[in-house]
C-alpha positions in Angstrom: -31.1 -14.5 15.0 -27.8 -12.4 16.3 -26.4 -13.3 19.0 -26.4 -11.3 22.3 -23.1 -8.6 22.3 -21.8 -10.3 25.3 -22.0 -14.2 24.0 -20.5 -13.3 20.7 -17.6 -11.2 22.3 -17.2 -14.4 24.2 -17.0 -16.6 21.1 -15.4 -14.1 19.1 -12.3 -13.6 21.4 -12.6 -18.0 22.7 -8.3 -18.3 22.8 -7.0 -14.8 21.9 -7.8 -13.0 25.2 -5.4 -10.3 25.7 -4.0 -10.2 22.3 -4.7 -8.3 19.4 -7.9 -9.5 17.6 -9.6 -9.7 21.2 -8.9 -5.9 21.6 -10.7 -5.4 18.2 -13.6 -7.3 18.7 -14.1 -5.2 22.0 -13.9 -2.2 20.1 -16.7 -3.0 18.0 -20.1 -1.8 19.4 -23.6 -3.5 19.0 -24.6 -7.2 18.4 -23.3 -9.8 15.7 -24.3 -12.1 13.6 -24.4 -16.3 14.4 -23.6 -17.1 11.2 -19.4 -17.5 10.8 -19.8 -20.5 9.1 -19.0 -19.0 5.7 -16.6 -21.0 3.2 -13.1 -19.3 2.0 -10.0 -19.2 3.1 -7.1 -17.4 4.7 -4.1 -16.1 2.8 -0.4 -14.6 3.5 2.6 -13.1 1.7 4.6 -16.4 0.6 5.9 -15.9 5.1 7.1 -19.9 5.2 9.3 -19.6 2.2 10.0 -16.1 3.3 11.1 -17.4 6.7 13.9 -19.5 5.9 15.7 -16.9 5.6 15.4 -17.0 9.2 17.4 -20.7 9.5 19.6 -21.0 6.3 20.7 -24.1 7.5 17.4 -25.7 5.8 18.4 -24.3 2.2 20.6 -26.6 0.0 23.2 -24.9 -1.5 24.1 -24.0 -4.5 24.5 -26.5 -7.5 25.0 -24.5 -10.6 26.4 -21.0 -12.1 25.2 -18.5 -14.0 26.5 -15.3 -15.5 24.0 -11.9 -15.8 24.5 -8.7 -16.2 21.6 -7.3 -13.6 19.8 -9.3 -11.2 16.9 -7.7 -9.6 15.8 -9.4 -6.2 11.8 -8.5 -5.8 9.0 -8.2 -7.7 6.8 -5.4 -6.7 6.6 -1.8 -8.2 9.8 -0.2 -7.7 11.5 -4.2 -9.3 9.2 -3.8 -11.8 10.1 -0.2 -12.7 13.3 -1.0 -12.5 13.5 -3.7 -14.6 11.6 -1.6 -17.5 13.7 1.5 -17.5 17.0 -0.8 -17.9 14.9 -2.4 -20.9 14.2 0.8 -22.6 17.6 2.4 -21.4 19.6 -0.6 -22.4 18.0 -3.1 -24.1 21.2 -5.1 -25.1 21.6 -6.0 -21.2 20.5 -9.1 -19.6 18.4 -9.2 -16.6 17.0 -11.1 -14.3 13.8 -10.4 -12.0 13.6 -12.3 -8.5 10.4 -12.8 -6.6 9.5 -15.1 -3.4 5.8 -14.9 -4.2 4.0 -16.9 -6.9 3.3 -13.8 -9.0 4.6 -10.1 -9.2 3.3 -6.8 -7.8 4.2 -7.1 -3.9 1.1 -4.7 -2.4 -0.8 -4.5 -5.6 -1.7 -8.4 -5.6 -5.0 -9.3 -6.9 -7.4 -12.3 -6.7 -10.9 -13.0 -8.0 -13.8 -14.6 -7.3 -17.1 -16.0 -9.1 -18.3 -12.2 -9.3 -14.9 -10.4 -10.3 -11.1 -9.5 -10.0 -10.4 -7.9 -6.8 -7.7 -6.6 -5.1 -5.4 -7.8 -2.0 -4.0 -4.5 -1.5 -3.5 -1.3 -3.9 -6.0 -0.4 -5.6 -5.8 3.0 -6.9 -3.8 5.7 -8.4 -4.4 9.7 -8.2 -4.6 11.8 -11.2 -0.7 12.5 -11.2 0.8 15.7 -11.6 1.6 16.7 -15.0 5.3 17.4 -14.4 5.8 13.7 -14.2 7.0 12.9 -17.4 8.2 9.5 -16.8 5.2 8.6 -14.8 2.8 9.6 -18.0 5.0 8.0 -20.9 3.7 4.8 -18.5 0.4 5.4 -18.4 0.8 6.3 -21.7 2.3 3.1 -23.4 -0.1 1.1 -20.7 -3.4 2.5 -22.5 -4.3 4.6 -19.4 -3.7 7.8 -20.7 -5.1 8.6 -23.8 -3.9 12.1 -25.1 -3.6 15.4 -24.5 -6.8 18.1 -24.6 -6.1 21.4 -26.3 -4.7 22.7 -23.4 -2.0 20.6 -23.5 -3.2 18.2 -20.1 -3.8 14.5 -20.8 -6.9 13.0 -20.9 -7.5 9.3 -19.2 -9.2 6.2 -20.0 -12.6 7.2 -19.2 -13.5 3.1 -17.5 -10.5 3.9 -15.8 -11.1 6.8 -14.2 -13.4 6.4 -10.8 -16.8 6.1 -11.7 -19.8 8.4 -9.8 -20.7 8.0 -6.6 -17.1 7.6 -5.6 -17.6 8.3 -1.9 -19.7 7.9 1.0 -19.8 7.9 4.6 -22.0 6.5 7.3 -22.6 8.9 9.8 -25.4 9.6 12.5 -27.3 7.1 10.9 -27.3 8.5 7.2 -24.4 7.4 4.3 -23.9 11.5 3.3 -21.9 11.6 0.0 -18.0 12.4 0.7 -15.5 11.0 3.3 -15.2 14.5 5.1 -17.9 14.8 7.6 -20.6 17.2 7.1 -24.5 15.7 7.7 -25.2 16.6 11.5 -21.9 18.0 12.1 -22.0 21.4 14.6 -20.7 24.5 12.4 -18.0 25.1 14.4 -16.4 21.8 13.8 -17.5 22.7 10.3 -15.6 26.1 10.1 -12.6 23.8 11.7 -12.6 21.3 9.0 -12.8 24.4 6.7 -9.7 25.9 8.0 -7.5 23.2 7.7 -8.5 22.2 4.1 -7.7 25.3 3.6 -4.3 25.4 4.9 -3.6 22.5 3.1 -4.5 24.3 0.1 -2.1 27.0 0.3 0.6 24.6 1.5 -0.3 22.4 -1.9 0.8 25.8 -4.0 4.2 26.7 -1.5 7.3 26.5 -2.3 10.9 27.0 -0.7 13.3 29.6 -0.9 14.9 27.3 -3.5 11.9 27.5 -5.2 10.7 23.8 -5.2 7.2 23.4 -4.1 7.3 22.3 -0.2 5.3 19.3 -0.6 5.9 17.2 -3.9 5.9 13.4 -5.3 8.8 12.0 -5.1 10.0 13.2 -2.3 13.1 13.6 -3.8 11.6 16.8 -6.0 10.5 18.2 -2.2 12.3 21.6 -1.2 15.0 21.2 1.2 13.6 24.3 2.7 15.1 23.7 6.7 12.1 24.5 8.4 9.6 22.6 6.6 11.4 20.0 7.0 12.2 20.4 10.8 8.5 19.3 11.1 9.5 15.5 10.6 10.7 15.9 14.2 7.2 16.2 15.9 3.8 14.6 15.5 1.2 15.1 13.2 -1.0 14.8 16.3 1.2 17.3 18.1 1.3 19.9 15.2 -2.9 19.7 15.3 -3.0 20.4 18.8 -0.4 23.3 18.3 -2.4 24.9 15.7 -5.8 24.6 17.9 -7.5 21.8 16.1 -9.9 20.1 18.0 -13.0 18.9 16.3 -13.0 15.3 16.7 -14.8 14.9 13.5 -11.7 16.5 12.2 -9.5 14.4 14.3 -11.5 11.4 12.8 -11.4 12.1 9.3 -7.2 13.0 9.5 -6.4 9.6 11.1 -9.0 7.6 8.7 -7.0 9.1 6.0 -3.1 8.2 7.3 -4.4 4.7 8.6 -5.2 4.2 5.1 -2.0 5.1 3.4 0.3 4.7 6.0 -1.6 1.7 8.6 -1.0 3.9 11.7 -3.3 7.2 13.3 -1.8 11.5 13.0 -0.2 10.4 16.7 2.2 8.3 15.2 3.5 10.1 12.2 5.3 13.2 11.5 3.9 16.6 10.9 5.6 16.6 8.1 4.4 13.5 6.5 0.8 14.3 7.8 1.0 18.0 5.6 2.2 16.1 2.5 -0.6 13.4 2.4 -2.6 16.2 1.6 -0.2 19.0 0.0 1.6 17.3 -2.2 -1.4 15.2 -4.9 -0.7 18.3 -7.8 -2.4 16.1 -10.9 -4.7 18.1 -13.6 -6.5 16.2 -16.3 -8.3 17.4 -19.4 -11.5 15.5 -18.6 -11.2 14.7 -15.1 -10.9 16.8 -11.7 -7.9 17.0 -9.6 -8.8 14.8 -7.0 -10.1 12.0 -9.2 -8.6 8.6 -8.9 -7.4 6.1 -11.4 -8.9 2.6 -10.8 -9.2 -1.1 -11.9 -11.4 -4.3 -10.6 -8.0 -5.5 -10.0 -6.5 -2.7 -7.9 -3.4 -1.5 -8.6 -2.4 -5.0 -10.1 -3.2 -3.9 -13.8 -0.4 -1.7 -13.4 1.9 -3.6 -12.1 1.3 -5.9 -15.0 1.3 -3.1 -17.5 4.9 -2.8 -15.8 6.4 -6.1 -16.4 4.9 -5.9 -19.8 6.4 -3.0 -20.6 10.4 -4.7 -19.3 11.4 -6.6 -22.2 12.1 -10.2 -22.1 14.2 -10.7 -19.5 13.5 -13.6 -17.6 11.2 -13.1 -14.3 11.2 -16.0 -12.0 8.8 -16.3 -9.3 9.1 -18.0 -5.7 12.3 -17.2 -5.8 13.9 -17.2 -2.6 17.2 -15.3 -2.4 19.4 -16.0 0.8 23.1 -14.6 0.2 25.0 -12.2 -1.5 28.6 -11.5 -1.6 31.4 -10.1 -3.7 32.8 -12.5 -6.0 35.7 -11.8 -8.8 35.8 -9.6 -12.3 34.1 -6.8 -10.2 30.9 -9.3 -9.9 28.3 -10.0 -7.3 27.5 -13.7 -6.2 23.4 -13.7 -5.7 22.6 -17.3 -4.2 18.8 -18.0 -5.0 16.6 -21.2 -3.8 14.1 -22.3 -6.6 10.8 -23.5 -4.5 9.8 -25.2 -7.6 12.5 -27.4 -8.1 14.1 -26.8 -4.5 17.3 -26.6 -6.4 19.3 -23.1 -5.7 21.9 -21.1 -8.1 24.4 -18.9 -7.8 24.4 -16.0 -10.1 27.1 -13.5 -11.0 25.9 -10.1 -11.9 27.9 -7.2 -12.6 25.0 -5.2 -11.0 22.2 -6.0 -8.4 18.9 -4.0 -7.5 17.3 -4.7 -4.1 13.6 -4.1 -4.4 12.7 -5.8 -1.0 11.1 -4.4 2.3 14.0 -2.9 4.5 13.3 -6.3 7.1 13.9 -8.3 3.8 16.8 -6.4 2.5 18.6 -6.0 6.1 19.1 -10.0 5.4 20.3 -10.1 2.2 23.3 -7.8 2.5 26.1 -8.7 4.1 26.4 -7.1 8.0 29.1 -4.7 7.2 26.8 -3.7 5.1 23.5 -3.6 6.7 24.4 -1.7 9.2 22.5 1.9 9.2 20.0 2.1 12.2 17.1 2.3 9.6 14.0 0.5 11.6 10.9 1.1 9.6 7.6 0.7 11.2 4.9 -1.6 9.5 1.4 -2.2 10.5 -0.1 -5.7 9.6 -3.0 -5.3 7.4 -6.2 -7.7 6.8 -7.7 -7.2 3.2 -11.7 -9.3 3.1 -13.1 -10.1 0.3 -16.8 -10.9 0.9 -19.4 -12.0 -1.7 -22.5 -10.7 -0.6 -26.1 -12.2 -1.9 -27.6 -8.7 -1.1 -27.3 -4.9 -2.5 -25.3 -3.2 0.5 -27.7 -0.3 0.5 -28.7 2.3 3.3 -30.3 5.3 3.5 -28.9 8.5 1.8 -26.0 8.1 -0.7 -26.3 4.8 -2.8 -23.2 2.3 -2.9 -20.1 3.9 -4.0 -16.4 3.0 -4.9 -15.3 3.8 -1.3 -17.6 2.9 1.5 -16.6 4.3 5.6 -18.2 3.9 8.6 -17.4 7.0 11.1 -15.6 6.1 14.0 -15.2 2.2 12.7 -11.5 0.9 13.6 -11.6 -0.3 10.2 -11.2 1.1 6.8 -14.7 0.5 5.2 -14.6 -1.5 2.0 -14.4 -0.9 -1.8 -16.9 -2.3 -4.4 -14.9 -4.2 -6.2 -17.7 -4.3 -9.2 -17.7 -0.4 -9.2 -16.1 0.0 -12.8 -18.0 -2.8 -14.4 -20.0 -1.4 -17.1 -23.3 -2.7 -16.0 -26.3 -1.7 -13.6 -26.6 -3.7 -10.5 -28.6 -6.9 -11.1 -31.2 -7.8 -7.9 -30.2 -11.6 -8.0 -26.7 -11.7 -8.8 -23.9 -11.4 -5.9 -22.3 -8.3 -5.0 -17.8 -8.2 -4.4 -16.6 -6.4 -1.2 -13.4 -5.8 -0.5 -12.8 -4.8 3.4 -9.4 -3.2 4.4 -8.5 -2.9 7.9 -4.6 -1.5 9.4 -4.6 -3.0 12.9 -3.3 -1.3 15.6 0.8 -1.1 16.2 2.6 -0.6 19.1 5.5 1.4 17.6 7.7 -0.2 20.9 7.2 -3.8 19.8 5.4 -3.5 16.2 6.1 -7.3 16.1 3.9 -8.2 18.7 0.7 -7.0 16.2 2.4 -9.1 13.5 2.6 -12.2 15.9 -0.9 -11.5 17.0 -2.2 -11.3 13.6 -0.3 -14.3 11.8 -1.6 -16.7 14.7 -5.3 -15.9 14.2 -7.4 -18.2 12.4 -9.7 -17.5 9.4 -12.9 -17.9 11.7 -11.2 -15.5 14.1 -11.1 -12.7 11.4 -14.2 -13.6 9.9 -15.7 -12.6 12.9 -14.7 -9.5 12.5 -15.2 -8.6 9.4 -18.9 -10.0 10.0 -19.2 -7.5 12.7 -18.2 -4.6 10.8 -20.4 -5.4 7.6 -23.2 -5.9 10.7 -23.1 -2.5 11.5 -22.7 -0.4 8.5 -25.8 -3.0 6.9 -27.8 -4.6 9.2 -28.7 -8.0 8.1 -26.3 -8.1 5.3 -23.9 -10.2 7.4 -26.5 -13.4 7.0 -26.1 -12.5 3.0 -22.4 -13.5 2.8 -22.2 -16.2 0.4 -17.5 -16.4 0.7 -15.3 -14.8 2.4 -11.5 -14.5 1.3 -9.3 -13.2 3.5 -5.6 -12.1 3.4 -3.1 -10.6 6.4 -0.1 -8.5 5.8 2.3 -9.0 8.9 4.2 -5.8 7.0 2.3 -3.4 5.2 3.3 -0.1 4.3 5.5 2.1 5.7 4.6 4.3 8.5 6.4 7.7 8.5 7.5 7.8 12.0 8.8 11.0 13.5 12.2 11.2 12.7 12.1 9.0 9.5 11.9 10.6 6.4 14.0 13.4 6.6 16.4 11.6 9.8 19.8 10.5 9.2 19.2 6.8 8.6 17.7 6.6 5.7 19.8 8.4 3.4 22.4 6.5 5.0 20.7 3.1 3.9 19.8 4.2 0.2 23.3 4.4 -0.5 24.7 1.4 -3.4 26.4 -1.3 -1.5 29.6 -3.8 -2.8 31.8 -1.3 -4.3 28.6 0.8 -6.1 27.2 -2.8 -7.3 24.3 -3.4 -5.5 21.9 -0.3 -5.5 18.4 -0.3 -3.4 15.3 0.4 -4.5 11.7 0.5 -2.4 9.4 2.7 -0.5 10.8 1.8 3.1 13.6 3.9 1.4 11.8 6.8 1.4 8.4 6.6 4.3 5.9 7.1 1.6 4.4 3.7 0.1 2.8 5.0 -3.1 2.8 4.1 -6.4 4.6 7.3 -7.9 7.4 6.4 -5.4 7.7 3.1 -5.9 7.7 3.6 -9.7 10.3 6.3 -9.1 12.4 4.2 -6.6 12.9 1.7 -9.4 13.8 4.4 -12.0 16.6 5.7 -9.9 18.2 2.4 -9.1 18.0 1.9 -12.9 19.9 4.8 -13.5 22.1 4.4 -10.9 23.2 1.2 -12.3 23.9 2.6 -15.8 25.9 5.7 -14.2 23.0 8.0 -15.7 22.4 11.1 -13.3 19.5 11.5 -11.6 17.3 14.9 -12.3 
């Protein structure tokens, strides 16, 4: 039997009153289950290793020397990319990949369980835009794109691309197909919703008096048109209210959409990063629509590993904790990196070193001089759940789908994670959820969510999650057989007012050591997605070979 609202609030908040998760569980309606004795466990991000960074003090020094030509400190996309353009730009180098966690891919980590691979963070990739070459010769070589149509646009892995239904929403009672409300919604929030798609529409074909479209991925192809850009100085919230949208079934659907790229609502972004969330996605395909998705069991992980396949031999070494770098002789770099495994730590001398960490990572490593632009990205924690459930999360209306929402939730809904598995769904075999939820940040002390978060126990989040699953599928919360959970203390970038096109991070982009050490990762640019991480990496590569950058 559920417990009454009021007890389980009660047990659901025992020790965290005031802090974050209590807040959460408050701002969950309706009863929950008694049942949050379900086995799993509670990851993180590598943070104790991580964290000595903090006290340097507790790190041995180094014991040995080695000579390389390019060291690149982190593991995720934009390393990753890196690391295979110096491969197929100059194979006769040497490199060396650094990671602190036990496996590559930074946000596009995956796990599994007994059902499936699942992922721990991203998980998909849009149709890109057919201008990309280097992007395609990737997908390309990685089997995901599979030729060209007559027309000359490529055609995709069909298992790859997004199965049918991909969408649905709960709302009023009724999963209606889609994530932009429309079953019971008034027509003149309707005609509202219509008018800003619309707008976006015409801003996704604009471009600039220099003739660059206004909105575009990377944003280093955007048009430096002034005034477009002059809208990175307000909200996104701000330029809605300006421009007379009010339907709060708008206003729900718009900060659904940022919280789940960018972890924070339209009142804490930019205009300007708002408009190109949904202006600047351009990709055709010969046998797939323009706003289909590229997707794997394993999230975004199968491309990262189709990355680190495609960079050659050189050597990647994982849990890797790199704590100093200075200039050294012969025009060389000193990188002094701790080896968990053997808690031994060697200093290597590169002629060249690529920084693909988080800013709050990077800031660290460099030396202070060198540190020093006012660059202060802000990061929401994240929780990723991934429940096994002993029952078909049905419903009325639209049947389960890739992408599952509950309107007005404070979470993210979940993925199935067995959506591309070639198979009907069997009635007595367990079904793979994979909940994602950006908790709330206080952009004036964003580390108080990521204290709040780290300090919360398993049983406290499961809790949670239980609620959530409660409500979009009553009685489905007694079905859940595991639970796996994972925070993020730093997710992805939010692109804060100010950020993206502000002085600061230009400023902190630029190579460090005498043009040695070059940076490379999405806090470099406000946008955390994949065709900028792959593209961060690509122009540090460059960089470090004195190619130019188109």
């Amino acid at each position: 039997m559920p417990l009454p609202r009021r007890q389980f609030l009660t047990q659901a908040s025992a020790g965290l009153a005031g802090t974050l998760l209590a807040s959460l569980v408050g701002s969950v309606p309706g009863c929950a289950p008694a049942r949050t004795a379900v086995p799993g466990q509670l990851r993180g991000a590598g943070y104790a290793l991580g964290h000595l960074l903090r006290t340097p003090g507790k790190i041995p020094p180094a014991t040995r020397t080695e000579t390389v030509d390019t060291v690149i400190i982190g593991g995720g996309v934009s390393g990753l990319a890196a690391r295979r353009a110096l491969h197929q730009l100059a194979p006769e180098r040497t490199t060396i990949l650094l990671e602190l966690a036990a496996d590559t891919g930074g946000n596009a980590a995956t796990g599994h369980n007994a059902c499936t691979a699942y992922p721990w963070g991203a998980h998909y990739l849009p149709i890109p835009d057919v201008r990309d070459a280097e992007l395609l010769a990737f997908l390309q070589a990685a089997g995901v794109l599979t030729g060209y149509g007559p027309t000359g646009l490529p055609s995709y892995e069909e298992t790859m691309l997004c199965h049918d239904p991909a969408e649905r929403l709960l709302l009023h009672g009724h999963w209606q197909a889609g994530l932009v409300p429309e079953v019971g919604v008034p027509a003149a929030d309707r005609a509202e919703i219509s008018r800003f798609l619309a707008e976006m529409e015409r801003l996704r074909r604009a471009t600039g008096p220099d003739g660059q479209d206004l909105f575009r991925l990377p944003l280093a192809w955007c048009s430096t048109d002034a005034a477009t850009r002059q809208l990175d100085t307000e909200t996104m919230a701000a330029w809605l209210a300006r421009h007379g949208y009010q339907s709060e079934y708008l206003r729900w659907y718009l900060d659904y959409s940022y919280r789940d790229d960018f972890g924070v609502p339209a009142s804490q972004i930019s205009a300007w990063a708002g408009l190109h969330y949904f202006a600047a996605r351009k990709g055709r395909a010969h046998n797939a629509p323009p706003d289909a998705v590229l997707t794997w069991p394993q999230g975004n992980h199968f491309l990262a590993e189709a990355l680190r396949a495609q960079g050659g031999p050189g050597r990647v070494h994982t849990e890797a904790l790199v704590f100093g770098m200075r200039e050294a002789g012969d025009n060389q770099v000193a990188v002094q990196v701790y080896d968990a495994r053997t808690r031994q730590s060697t200093t290597l001398l590169a002629r060249h070193v690529i920084v693909a960490t988080p800013w709050h990572v990077t800031k660290h490593l460099l030396p202070a001089p060198a540190a020093s632009p006012d660059l202060a990205p802000l990061h929401a924690p994240w929780l990723v759940a991934n429940l096994t459930v002993a029952a078909y999360p049905g419903g009325p209306g639209q049947p389960l789908s890739w992408d599952n929402v509950r309107y007005g939730s404070p979470a993210l809904g979940y993925l199935d994670a067995e959506h591309q598995a070639l198979r009907g769904y069997e009635a007595n075999e367990p079904r793979s959820l994979t909940f994602y939820w950006a908790l709330p940040t206080d952009p004036a002390d964003p580390a108080a969510a990521r204290r709040h978060a780290l300090a919360s126990t398993y049983h406290d989040w499961l809790a949670l999650v239980l609620t959530e699953l409660e409500l979009m599928h009553p009685g489905l919360a007694a079905q859940v057989q595991a639970a796996d959970l994972w925070v993020w203390g730093h997710g992805m970038v939010a692109p804060t007012p100010g950020y993206v096109w502000g002085a600061a991070r230009p400023q902190a982009a630029q190579p460090r050591l005498g043009g040695r050490v070059h940076l490379a990762h999405t806090d470099l640019s406000g946008v955390s997605v994949f065709e900028e991480a792959f593209h961060q990496g690509l122009r540090a590569a460059r960089a470090v070979l004195g190619i130019p950058v188109g």
